[in-house]
N, C-alpha and C positions, 0 to 999 in steps of 0.2 A: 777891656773890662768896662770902661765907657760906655764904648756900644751899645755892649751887651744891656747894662742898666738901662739905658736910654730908650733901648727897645721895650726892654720891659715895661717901660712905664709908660709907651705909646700904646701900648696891647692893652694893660690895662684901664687907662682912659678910654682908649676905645670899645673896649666892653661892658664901661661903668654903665654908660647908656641904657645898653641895650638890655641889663638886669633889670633895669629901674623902668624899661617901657613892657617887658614881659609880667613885670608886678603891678603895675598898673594895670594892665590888658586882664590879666586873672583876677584882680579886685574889680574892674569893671564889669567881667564874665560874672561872679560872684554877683554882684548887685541886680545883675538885668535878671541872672535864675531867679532870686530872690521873690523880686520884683513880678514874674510870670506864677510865681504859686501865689502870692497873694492875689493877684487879680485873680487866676481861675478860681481861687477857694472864695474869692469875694461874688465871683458868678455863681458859682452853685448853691451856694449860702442864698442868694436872690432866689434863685431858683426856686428853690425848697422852700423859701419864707413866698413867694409868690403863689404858690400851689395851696397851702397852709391859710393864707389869706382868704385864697378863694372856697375854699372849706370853711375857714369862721361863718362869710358872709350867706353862703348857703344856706348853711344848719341854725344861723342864727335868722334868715327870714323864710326859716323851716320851708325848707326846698334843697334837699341836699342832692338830688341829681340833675339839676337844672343846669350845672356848666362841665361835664363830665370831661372834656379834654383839659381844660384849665386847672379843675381841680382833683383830678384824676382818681372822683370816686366812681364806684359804683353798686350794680343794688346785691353784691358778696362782701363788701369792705366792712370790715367788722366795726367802722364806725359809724357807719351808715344802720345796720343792723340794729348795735345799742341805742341811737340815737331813736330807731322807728319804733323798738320795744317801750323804753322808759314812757318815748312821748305817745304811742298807739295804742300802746295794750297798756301800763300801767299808771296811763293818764296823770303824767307826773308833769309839772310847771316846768321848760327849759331857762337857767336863766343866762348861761357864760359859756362859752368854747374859748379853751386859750392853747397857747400848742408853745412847746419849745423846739431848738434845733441843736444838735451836738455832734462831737466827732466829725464834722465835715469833710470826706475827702472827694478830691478830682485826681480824674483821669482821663485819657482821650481813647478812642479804639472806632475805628472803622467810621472817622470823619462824625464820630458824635461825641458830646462831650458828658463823662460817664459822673452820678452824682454820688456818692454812697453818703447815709446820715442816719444818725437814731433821732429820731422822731418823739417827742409824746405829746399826746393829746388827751384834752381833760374837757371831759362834762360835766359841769353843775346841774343836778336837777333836786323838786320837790320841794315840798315846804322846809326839810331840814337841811337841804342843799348839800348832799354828798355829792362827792366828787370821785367822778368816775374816769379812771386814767390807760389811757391803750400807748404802751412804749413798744415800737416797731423798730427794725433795722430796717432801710429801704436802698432802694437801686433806682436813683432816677437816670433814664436813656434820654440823650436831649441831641436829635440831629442838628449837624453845622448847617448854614443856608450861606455860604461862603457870596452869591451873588447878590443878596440883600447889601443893598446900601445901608449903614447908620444914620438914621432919622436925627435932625438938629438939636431933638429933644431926649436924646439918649443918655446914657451915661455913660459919661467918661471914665472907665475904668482905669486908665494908667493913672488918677489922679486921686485913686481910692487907696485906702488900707483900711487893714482888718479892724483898725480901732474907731475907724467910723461906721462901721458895719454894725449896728444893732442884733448885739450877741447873746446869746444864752451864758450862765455863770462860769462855765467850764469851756476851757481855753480849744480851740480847735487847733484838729491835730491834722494839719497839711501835708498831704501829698502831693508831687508835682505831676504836671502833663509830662507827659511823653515825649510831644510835638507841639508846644503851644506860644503864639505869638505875641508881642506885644500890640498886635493891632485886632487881636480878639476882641468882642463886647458881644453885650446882651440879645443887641439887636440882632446877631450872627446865629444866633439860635433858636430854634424853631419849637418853640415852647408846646405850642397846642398839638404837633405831632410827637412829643416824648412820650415815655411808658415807665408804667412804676411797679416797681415789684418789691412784695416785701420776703426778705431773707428769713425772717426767724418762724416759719411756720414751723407745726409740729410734722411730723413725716405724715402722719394719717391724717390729718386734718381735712375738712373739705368746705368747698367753695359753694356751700350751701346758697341760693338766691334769696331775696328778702323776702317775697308773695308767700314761699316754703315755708322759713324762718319763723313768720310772724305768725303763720298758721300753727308752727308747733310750740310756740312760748305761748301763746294765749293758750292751749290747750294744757302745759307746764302748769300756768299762774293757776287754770282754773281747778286743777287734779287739787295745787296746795290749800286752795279756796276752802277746798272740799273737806281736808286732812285737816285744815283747823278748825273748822266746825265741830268736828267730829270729835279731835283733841276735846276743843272746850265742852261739848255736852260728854264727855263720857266721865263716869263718877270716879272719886280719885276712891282706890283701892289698899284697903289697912292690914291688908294680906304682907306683911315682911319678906315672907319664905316662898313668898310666890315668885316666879323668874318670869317677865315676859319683857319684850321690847324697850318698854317703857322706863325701865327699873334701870338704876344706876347697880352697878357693882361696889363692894366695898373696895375701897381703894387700898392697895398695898402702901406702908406708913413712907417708902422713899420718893414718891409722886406727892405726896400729901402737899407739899410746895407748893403747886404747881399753878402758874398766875396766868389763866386765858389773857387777860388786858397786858400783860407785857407782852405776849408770845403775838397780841393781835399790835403791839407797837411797833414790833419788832418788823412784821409782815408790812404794817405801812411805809416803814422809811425805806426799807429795799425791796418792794415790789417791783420796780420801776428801773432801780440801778441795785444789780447784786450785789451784798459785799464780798470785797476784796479778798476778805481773810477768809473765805474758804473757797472751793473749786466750783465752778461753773460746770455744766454740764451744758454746751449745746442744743437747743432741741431737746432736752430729757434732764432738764434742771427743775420740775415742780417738786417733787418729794424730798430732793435735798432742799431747798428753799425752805417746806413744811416742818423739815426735819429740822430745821436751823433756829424756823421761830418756837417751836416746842421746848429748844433747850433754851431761846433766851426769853423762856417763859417759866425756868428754874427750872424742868426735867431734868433730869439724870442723866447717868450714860449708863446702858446696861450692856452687855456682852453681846448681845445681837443688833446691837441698835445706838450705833457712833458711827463718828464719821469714816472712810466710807464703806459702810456696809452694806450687804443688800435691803434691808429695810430701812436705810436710811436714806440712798437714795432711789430705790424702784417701789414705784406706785403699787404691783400688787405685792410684791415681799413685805413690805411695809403693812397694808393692811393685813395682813394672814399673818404678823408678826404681832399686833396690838390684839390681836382675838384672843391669843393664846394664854392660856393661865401666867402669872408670873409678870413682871416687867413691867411694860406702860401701862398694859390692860386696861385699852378705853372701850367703851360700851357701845354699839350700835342703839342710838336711840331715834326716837318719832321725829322725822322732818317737818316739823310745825314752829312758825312763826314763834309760839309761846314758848316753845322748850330747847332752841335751839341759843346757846351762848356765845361771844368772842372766845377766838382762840380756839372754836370745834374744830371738825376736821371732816370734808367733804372727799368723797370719793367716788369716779366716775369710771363705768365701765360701758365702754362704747364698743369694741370690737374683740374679739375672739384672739387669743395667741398667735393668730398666724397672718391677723390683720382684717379678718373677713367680719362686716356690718353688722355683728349681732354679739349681743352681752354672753359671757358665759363663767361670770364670776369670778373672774382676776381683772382686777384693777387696773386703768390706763392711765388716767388723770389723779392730782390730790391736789386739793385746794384748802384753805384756811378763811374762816370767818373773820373778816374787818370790821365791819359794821353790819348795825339792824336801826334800822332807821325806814322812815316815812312807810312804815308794817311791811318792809320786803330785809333778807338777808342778803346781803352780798358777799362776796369771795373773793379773794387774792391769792396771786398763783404766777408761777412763770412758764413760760415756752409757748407759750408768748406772753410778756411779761403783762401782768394785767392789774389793777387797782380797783376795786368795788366794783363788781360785775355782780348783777343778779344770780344768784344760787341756780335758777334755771337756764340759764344762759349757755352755757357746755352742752347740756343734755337739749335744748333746739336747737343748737348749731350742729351737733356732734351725733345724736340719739341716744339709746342705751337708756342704762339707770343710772342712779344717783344715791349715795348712802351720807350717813353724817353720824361722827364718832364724836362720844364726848368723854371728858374727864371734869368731876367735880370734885371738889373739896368738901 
């Protein structure tokens, strides 16, 4: 019986160890993964704010295609685009580019190290200084250069974390490499050959060039030029019973609420970042977005027209849905600078049912007025998520026509 104890208590001594070095070994393991997603999330994070940088200094000594591999614009990138409009055609003062960085994740895949990020970039222009915001999902490719030496002047990443990283407010959200070393750094990657692609385009959209672009927005600015003129010289008409474009409809008394400036408040704080509390729509989230600030601009819900319905979330149900007697019943009125209110409702029809390049009166786009400011409108709208864009802005990038619904009190 002796023995027998004696033994046992040699076995277990001798395996007290060996628990105690397998838990260390796994806490150690634990700490080095750890340790390999904050570094990679701390390089792409560079990464992105690198590229970002070299976009400020660009467009802020106005020459946004001067460093095209560093800051991976060029003359289709819709910032490049706005930036040519505001300051070419509508001779507007540049005064800020500032940009955030969010959701950071890494990955590795075929010896390059892969960045994904939501992006947004903001332009001040004009005497009243609206601020024009483009929120992108992006892919940045960034090959390894595995035989580059680290330069003495590099950064030493094993001795970085995330909290010295100059962050955006919203915490990123780390995924790890695959395959990634503790003796990675910056210098291992070859920045000036990566590629940048942005995720959230709309399926039809197109990569329209700037030389095109800027030919069809000044031809845009100068049609509306035109239509306000004309607006203000034509005499206003004491005809009641008469029906034409111009004429508001009487409002049915359960819209009678209905507060453009909240529905236009509502559109600026989640332009950018959708809210949470209702559903997203991939690609095809603008008339839910539209539909979302209308009701938190006190509309109702009617039977055709709640969440998710056809006219609540699809661009042309939705407009063939507000035509109709009954309901929201907003008015197609005169797209002029003068008549146009916060809270209207733009709608764009760029391509045919089946996709092919020509208007045929269903609805592809819906957008929402944010501002009127320095005598232009703007619009906000998602898929791609956008903040104060020129009212003509879709219709030169995109073609087609352009409508604009109103509802007054």
């Amino acid at each position: 019986m002796k023995k027998e104890l004696l033994a046992s208590l040699v076995l277990c001594l001798s395996l007290s160890p060996l628990v105690s070095t397998n838990e260390v070994f796994a806490a150690t393991t634990n700490k080095e993964a750890k340790e390999k997603v904050s570094i990679t999330t701390e390089i792409g994070y560079e990464k992105v704010k690198d590229m970002l940088e070299q976009q400020k200094y660009d467009f802020e000594h106005n020459t946004p295609l001067a460093h095209p591999k560093e800051s991976k614009l060029t003359d289709s990138d819709e910032g490049v685009l706005l930036y040519s409009a505001l300051s070419k055609v509508d001779k507007q003062k540049f005064h800020e580019f500032t940009y955030d960085i969010d959701d950071v994740k890494t990955s590795e895949k075929n010896n390059k190290l892969i960045v994904e990020a939501y992006i947004t970039r903001n332009f001040v222009f004009g005497v009243e200084k609206v601020t024009t915001s483009l929120g992108d999902n992006i892919k940045l490719e960034i090959p390894k250069t595995a035989s580059e030496k680290p330069s003495s002047q590099s950064t030493n990443t094993s001795n970085l974390s995330l909290s010295e990283v100059k962050n955006s407010s919203n915490q990123l959200n780390v995924i790890p490499l695959n395959n990634s070393s503790n003796q990675l750094n910056v210098t291992q990657l070859n920045n000036s050959s990566s590629t940048l692609q942005y995720e959230n385009d709309e399926g039809y959209s197109t990569d329209v060039k700037l030389d095109e672009f800027l030919k069809k927005y000044k031809q845009e600015v100068k049609k509306d030029d035109k239509e306000e003129v004309k607006s203000e010289n034509k005499p206003v008409s004491m005809n009641f019973n008469a029906v034409n474009s111009n004429q508001l409809t009487v409002m049915p008394l359960s819209v009678k609420g209905y507060s453009g400036y909240a529905a236009m408040k509502y559109a600026e704080k989640y332009a950018l970042k959708p809210n949470k509390n209702y559903k997203y729509y991939k690609d095809k989230d603008c008339t839910n977005f539209v539909s979302q600030a209308l009701r938190a601009g006190r509309m109702p819900y009617f039977k055709e027209w709640k969440p998710y319905t056809g006219a609540w979330v699809n661009a042309g149900a939705f407009r063939s849905y507000i035509l109709k007697a009954g309901g929201i019943k907003m008015k197609t009125v005169s797209d002029t600078y003068s008549n146009v209110k916060l809270g209207d409702v733009y709608h764009y029809d760029y391509h045919n049912k089946i996709g092919l390049r020509y208007a045929d009166g269903w609805m592809d786009h819906t957008a929402i007025v944010t501002s009127r400011a320095n005598m232009k409108l703007y619009v906000s709208y998602h898929s791609t998520n956008r903040l104060n864009v020129p009212r003509e802005y879709v219709t030169s990038k995109e073609g087609g026509k352009r409508y604009v619904s109103s509802i007054r009190n």
